[in-house]
C-alpha positions, -999 to 999 in steps of 0.1 A, spaced: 630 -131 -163 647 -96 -170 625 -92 -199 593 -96 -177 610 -68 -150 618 -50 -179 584 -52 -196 568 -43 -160 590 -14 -150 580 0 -182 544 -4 -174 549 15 -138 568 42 -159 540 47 -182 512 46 -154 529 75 -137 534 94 -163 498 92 -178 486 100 -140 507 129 -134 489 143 -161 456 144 -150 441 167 -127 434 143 -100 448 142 -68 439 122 -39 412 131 -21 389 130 -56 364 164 -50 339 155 -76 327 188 -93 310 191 -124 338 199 -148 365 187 -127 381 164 -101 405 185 -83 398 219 -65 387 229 -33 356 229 -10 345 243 27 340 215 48 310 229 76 330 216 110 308 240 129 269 257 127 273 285 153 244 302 149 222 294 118 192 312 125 181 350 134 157 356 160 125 377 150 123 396 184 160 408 185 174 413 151 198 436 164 217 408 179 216 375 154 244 363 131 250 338 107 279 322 120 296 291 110 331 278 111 348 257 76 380 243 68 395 251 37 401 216 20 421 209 -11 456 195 -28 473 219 -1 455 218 31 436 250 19 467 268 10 448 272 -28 420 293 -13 424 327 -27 391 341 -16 360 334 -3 325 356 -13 293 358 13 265 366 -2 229 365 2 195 374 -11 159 370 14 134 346 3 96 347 14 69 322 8 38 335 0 3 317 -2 -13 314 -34 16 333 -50 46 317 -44 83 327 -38 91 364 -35 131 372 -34 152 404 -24 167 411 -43 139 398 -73 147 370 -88 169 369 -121 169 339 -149 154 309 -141 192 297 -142 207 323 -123 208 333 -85 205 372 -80 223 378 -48 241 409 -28 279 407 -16 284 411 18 320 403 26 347 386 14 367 368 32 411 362 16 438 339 19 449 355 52 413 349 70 423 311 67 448 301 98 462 270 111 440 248 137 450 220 161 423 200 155 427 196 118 457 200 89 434 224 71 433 262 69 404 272 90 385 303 90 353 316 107 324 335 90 301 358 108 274 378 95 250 399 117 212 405 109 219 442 110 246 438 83 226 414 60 196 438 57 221 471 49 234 452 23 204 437 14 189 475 15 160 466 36 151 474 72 138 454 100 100 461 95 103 444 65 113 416 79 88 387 86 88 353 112 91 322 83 118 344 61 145 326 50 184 345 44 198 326 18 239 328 27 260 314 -4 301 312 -5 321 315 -34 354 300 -32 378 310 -56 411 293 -60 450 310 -67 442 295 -103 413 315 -112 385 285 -108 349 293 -88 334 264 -67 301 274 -54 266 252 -50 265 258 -88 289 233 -97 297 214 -68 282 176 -67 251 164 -49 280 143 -26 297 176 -20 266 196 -13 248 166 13 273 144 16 285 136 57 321 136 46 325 164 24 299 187 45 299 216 21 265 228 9 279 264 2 244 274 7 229 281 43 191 291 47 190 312 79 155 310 90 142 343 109 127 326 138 102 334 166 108 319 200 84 321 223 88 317 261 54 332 279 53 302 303 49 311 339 22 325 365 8 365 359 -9 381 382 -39 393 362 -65 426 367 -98 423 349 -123 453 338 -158 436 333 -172 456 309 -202 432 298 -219 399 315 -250 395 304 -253 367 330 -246 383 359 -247 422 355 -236 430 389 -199 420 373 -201 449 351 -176 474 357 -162 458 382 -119 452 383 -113 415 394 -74 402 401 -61 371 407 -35 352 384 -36 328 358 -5 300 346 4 299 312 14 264 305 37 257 273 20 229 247 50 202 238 57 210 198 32 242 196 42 280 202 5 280 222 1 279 259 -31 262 283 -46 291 304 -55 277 343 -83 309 336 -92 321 303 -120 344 318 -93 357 339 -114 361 370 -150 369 354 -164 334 357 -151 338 396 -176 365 400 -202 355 372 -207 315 376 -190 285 398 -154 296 381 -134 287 348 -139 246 351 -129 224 325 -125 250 298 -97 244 268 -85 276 261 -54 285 243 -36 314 241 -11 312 206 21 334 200 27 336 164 57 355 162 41 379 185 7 378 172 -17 366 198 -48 353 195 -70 328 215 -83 293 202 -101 264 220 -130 272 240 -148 276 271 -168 248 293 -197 260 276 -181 261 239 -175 294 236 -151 307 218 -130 340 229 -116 367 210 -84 386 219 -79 424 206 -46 435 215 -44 471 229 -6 476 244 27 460 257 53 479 280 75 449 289 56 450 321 18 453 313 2 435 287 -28 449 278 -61 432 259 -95 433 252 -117 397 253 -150 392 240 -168 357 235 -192 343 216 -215 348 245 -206 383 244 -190 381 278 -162 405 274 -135 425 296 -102 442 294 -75 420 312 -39 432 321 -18 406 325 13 418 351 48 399 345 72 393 369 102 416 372 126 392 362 108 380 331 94 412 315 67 408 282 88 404 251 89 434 232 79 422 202 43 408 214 13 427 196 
C-alpha cells in the first residue's frame, strides 16, 4: 500500500512539474502560435457607426475588458488604427490608404491607448478601458476630408494589443473562436459603417409654380399651396406622398387619386419613383435647401411639370445634407 501512495505521489509530482512548464493557464485563449496571452473582450458597442449628415459629431466608441493570466494587468498597450474601405461596382474594393500585399493590412495609427488607460470596474475583475474615436479625427489621420466621404463607406477600426512580454495579438492571429465567438467577444476589428438616416416623415405645407399643363393651360403660371404628408415605408429610406402633383392635379383634373408615388432619400439624394393614377412617371431636379425651404423642379412623362417648395415646420427644419 505505501508503494502504491508512493508510486502515485510521484505521478502528481511529475504532472505538476510538466504543466508548470507549459504556457497554459486557465482560461485557454486559443491563438495561433500560442495558448496563453491576452484579448479585449467587447462588453460594450457605444456607438459603431458615423452618421453621413453630421460627421462632425460621430465616434467610434466601444468599451473592452482587458482579459488575461492577470485580470489585464499584462496589457502594455493597445494600438487604434484604421484604414476606409469603399465598394465599387464593377471594380471592386478601393482602400485609404491603398491596399498593400495581399497578406498585409495597410492601415493609419490613430491612438494608442497604455497600461494606465486600463482601470478597475465593479462589474467585472478585469482592467477596463474605453476607446473613443471621432469622425473628424479618423479622416485627419486618415488625411482625407469630409467630401470625400460617401453613405455605404466602411471605417475599418483594428486594436493591437501588445503584452509587457513583447507579444502582438491582433485579428491576425487570433482564432476564429476569439474573433466570433459569444464568450470571448473579441473581433479586434470593427467596421464603422458611414450611415444615412433619414427622417422626412411628417406634413409640409407646400407652394407650387405651374409652369406647364398641357391639359389645362389656365394652370400655367399659376402658384397653388396646400400641403402634402410624407409617410415613412417600413424597411425602405422612401416615403408615400398624400400629393405627388403637389396641388396641380387640384387645379388641372378631379385631384391626385390613387397615385403611387414615392419620394426616396438616398443619403440625401432625392429622387421620385412609382407613378401617377395615369402611369406617369415624375422626375425630381433638385434646385436648393435652406433647412427651411426645399426647393425642386418636377416634370412627368406627360410633361406636366412645376417648381414645388416644400415648407418645414420650425421644429423640424430640412436636413442639411438633402440635395
Amino acid at each position: 500500500m505505501k508503494l502504491i501512495k508512493y508510486s502515485f505521489g510521484m505521478l502528481v509530482l511529475v504532472l505538476v512539474t510538466i504543466t508548470s512548464c507549459t504556457d497554459f493557464v486557465e482560461p485557454r485563449i486559443p491563438y495561433s502560435s500560442f495558448d496563453t496571452g491576452a484579448y479585449l473582450r467587447t462588453v460594450e458597442r457605444t456607438s459603431t457607426s458615423f452618421n453621413f449628415f453630421d460627421l462632425q459629431s460621430s465616434t467610434f466608441a466601444i468599451t473592452v475588458d482587458a482579459v488575461d493570466s492577470e485580470n489585464g494587468a499584462t496589457v502594455e498597450s493597445v494600438e487604434v488604427r484604421v484604414r476606409k474601405r469603399r465598394l465599387i461596382p464593377g471594380v471592386g474594393l478601393e482602400f485609404v490608404p491603398a491596399a498593400g500585399a495581399e497578406d498585409q493590412v495597410n492601415d493609419v495609427l490613430i491612438t494608442t491607448l497604455t497600461a494606465s488607460d486600463f482601470a478597475p470596474n465593479p462589474e467585472s475583475k478585469f482592467l477596463r478601458a474605453t476607446i473613443e474615436v471621432t469622425a473628424p479625427e479618423t479622416l485627419t489621420a486618415l488625411g482625407i476630408n469630409a467630401s470625400q466621404v460617401e453613405g455605404g463607406d466602411i471605417f475599418e477600426f483594428r486594436l493591437t494589443l501588445r503584452d509587457k512580454s513583447g507579444r502582438v495579438f491582433n485579428d491576425v492571429n487570433a482564432s476564429a473562436d476569439i474573433k466570433g465567438g459569444l464568450f470571448y467577444a473579441s473581433p479586434f476589428l470593427y467596421n464603422v459603417a458611414v450611415v444615412c438616416p433619414t427622417d422626412l416623415g411628417g406634413t409640409y405645407t407646400y407652394s407650387t409654380l405651374v409652369t406647364n399643363s398641357p391639359y389645362a393651360r389656365a394652370c400655367e403660371g399659376q402658384t397653388l399651396t396646400g400641403s402634402v404628408t410624407l409617410t415613412p415605408i417600413p424597411n425602405t429610406s422612401g416615403y408615400t406622398i398624400s400629393d405627388g402633383s403637389f396641388g396641380m392635379f387640384d387645379c388641372s383634373d378631379t385631384g391626385w387619386g390613387n397615385g403611387n408615388l414615392r419620394l426616396n432619400d438616398a443619403c440625401g439624394g432625392l429622387t421620385f419613383s412609382g407613378s401617377d393614377k395615369y402611369g406617369s412617371a415624375y422626375t425630381l431636379t433638385f434646385v436648393s435647401n435652406d433647412g427651411k425651404n426645399l426647393v425642386f423642379d418636377w416634370v412627368t412623362t406627360d410633361n406636366e411639370a412645376s417648381r414645388t417648395t416644400l415648407i418645414a415646420p420650425d421644429d423640424k427644419p430640412w436636413p442639411e445634407g438633402l440635395r
